[in-house]
C-alpha positions as CSV (number, residue, x, y, z in Angstrom):
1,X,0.0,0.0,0.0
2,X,1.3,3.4,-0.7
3,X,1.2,6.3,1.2
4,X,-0.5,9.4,0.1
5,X,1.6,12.7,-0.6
6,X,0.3,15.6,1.1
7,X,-1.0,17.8,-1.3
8,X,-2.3,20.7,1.2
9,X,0.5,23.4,1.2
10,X,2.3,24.1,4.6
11,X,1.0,26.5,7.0
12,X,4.8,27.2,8.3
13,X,8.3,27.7,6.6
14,X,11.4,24.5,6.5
15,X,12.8,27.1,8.1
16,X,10.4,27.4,10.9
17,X,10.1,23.4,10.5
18,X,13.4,23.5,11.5
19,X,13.0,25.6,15.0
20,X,10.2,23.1,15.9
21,X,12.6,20.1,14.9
22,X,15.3,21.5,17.6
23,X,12.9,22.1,20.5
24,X,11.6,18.8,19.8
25,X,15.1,17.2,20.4
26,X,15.9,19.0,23.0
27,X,12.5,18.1,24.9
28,X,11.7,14.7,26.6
29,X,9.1,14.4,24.0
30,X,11.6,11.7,22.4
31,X,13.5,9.5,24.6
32,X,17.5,9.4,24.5
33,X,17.1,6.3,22.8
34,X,15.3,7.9,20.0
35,X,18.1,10.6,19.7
36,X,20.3,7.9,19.6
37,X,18.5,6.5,17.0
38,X,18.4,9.9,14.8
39,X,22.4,10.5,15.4
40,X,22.9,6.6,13.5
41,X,20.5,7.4,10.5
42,X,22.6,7.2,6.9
43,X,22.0,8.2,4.1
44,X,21.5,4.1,2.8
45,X,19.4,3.7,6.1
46,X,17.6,6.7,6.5
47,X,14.3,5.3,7.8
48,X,13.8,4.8,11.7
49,X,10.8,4.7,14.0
50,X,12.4,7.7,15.4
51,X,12.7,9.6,12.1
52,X,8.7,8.9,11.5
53,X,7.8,10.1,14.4
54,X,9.4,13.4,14.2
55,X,8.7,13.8,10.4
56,X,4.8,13.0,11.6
57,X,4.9,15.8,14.6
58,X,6.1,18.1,11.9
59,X,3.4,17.4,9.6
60,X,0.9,17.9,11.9
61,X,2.4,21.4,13.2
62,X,2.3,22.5,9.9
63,X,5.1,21.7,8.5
64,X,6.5,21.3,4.6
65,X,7.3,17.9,5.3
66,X,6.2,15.4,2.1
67,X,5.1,12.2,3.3
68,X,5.6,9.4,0.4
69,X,8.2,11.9,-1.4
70,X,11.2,9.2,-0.2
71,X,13.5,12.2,-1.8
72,X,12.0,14.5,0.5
73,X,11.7,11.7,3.4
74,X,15.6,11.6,2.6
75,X,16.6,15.0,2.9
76,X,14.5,15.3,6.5
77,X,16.2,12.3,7.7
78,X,19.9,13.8,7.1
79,X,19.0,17.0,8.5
80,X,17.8,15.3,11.8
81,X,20.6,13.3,11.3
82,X,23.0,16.9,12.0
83,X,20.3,17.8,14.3
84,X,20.3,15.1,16.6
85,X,24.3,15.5,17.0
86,X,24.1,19.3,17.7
87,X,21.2,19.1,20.3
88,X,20.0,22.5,21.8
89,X,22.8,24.5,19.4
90,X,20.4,25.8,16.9
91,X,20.1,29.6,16.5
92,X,18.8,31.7,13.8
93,X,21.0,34.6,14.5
94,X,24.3,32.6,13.5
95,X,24.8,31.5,9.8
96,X,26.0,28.3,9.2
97,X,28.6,30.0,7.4
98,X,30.0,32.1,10.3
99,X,29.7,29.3,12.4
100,X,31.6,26.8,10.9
101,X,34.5,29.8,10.5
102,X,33.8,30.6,14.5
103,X,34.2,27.0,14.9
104,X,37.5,26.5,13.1
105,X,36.2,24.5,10.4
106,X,39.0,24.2,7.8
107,X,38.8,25.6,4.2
108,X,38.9,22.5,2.9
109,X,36.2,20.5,4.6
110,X,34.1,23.6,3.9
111,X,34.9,23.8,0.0
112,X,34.0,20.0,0.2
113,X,31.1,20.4,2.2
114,X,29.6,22.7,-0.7
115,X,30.1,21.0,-3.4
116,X,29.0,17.8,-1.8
117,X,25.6,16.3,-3.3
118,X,23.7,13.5,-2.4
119,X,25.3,10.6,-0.2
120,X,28.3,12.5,-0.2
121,X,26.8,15.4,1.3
122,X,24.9,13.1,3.8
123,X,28.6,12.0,4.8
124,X,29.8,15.7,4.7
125,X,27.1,16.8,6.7
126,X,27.6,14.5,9.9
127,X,31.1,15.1,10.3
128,X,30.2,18.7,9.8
129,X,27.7,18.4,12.9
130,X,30.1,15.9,15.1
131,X,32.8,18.7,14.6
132,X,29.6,21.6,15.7
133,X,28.8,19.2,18.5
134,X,32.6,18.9,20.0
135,X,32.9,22.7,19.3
136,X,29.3,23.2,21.4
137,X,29.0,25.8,18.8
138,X,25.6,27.3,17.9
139,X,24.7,26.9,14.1
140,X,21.4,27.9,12.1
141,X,20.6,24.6,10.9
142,X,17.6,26.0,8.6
143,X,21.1,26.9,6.4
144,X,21.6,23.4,6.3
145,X,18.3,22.3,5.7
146,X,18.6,24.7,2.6
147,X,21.6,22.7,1.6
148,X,19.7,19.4,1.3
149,X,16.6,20.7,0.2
150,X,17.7,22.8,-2.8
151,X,20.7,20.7,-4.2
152,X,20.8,21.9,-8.2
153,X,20.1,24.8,-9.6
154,X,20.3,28.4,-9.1
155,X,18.4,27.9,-5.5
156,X,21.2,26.2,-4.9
157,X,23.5,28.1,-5.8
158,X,22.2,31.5,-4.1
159,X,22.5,29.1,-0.8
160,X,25.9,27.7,-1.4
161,X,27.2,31.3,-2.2
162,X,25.3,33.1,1.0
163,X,26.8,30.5,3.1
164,X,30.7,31.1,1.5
165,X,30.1,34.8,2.1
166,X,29.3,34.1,5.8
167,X,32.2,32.0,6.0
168,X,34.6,33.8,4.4
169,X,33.6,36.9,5.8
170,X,34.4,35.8,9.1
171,X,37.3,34.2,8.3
172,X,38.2,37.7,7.3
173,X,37.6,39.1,9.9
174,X,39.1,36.7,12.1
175,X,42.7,37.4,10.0
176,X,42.5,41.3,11.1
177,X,41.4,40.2,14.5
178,X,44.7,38.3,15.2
179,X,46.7,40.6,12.7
């Protein structure tokens, strides 16, 4: 039997989606095992009782989330992947970009991390939030839902590029700072 794709349109944003997603991690509305569960998730075994049960309370707060789209299933699952790792350091004010530069991320993780697509971002993506999670630094992980969600086109490119200029910026800024 196969599941029905919503066809009525969200009433919130991914972005928004994504808020909701954190405070539902950090809450003991899902159990340590779950968030357990949600740190394994890969990109070839994306689909836990955990992840359905999140993607579900999403749904049903409104939520762009595509039930029966697996693509889109996919792409949910990665980002609560990150999430899961990088519990209670979400925050809108902090571009991912700037972040990762705060954090120390190297130049040439980040470069990879952009031009990553698919199962190699998937990859990219959890070392990205292990290294965010050992850091305990604060991210705005609707950035990287914008990552997964728009991977080709221009959309994707205006996301890539806004997150370089963060980054770069800050690296920037960083070089005066200790010059």
């Amino acid at each position: 039997m196969k599941t029905q794709i919503q066809t009525e349109g969200p009433s919130i944003t991914r972005g928004q989606a994504v808020g909701k997603a954190a405070g539902l991690l950090a809450s003991e509305a899902l159990s340590s095992g779950e968030r357990a569960e949600l740190r394994r998730i890969s990109f070839e075994a994306p689909f836990t009782p955990a992840l359905w049960k999140v993607l579900f309370y999403l749904r049903d707060e409104g939520a762009p989330v595509r039930i029966g789209d697996e693509a889109d299933e996919r792409c949910w699952a990665t980002l609560l992947m990150g999430m899961a790792h990088c519990i209670k350091l979400h925050d809108y004010q902090l571009p991912l970009g700037r972040a990762l530069a705060e954090a120390g991320w190297s130049e040439l993780r980040f470069t990879q991390l952009l031009r990553a697509r698919g199962p190699q971002l998937a990859v990219f993506l959890r070392r990205m939030a292990q290294y965010l999670s050992a850091k305990n630094q604060l991210a705005n992980w609707a950035d990287v839902a914008d990552l997964l969600f728009e991977q080709e086109g221009a959309k994707a490119d205006t996301v890539r590029l806004r997150i370089a200029r963060d980054y770069y910026a800050r690296r920037y800024q960083q070089e005066r700072e200790a010059a």
